[in-house]
C-alpha positions in Angstrom: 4.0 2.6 31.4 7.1 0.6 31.0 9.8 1.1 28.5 9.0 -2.3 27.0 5.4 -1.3 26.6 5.8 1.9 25.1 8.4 0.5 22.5 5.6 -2.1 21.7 3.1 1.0 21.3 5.3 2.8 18.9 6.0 0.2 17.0 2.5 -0.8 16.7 1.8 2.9 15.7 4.3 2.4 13.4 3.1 -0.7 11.7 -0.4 1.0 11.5 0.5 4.2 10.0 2.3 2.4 7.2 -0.7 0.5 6.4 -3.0 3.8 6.2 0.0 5.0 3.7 0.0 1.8 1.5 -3.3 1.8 -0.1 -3.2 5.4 -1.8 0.2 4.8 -2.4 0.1 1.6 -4.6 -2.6 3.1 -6.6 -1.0 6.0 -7.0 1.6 4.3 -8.2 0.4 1.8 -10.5 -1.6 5.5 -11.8 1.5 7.2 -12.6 2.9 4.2 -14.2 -0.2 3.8 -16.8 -0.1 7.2 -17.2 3.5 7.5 -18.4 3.2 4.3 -20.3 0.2 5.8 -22.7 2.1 9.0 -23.4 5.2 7.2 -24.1 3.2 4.4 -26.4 0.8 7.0 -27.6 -2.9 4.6 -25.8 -5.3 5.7 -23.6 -5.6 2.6 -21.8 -2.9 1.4 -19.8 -3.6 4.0 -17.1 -7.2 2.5 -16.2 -5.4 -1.3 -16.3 -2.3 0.2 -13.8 -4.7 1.5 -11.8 -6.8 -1.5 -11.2 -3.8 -3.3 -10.9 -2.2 -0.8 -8.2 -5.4 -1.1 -6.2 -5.5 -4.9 -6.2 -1.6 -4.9 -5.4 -2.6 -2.8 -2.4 -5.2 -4.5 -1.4 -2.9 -7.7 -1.1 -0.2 -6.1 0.8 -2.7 -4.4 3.3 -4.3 -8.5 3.7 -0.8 -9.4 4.3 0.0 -7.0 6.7 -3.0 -7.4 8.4 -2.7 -11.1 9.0 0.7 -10.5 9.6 -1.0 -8.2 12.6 -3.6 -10.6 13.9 -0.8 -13.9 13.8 1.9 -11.7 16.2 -0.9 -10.2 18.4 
């Protein structure tokens, strides 16, 4: 395999990777930020409304990427 090649492979492995991260992380995110928001304002709501909004923010960035993917390819 050629050096050019095997740079594309990592970086594709790369690219990848990130992507399985980016889902859990966004809604573990947006989670945490709900959370800490109803113990600071004293609600039990803003951690179900962070987390819906973490998913959907995730799911958005992993459509991105992905048709970021499929245009370079």
């Amino acid at each position: 395999m050629s050096n050019d090649k095997q740079n594309d492979a990592f970086a594709a492995l790369g690219r990848y990777m990130g992507m399985a991260f980016l889902l859990p992380t966004t809604t573990f995110v947006g989670y945490g930020i709900g959370y800490l928001l109803d113990k600071g304002l004293g609600t039990h709501f803003c951690k179900v409304v962070f987390l819906i909004l973490g998913i959907a923010g995730g799911f958005v960035e992993l459509i991105r990427e992905l048709q970021k993917t499929t245009r370079d390819s």
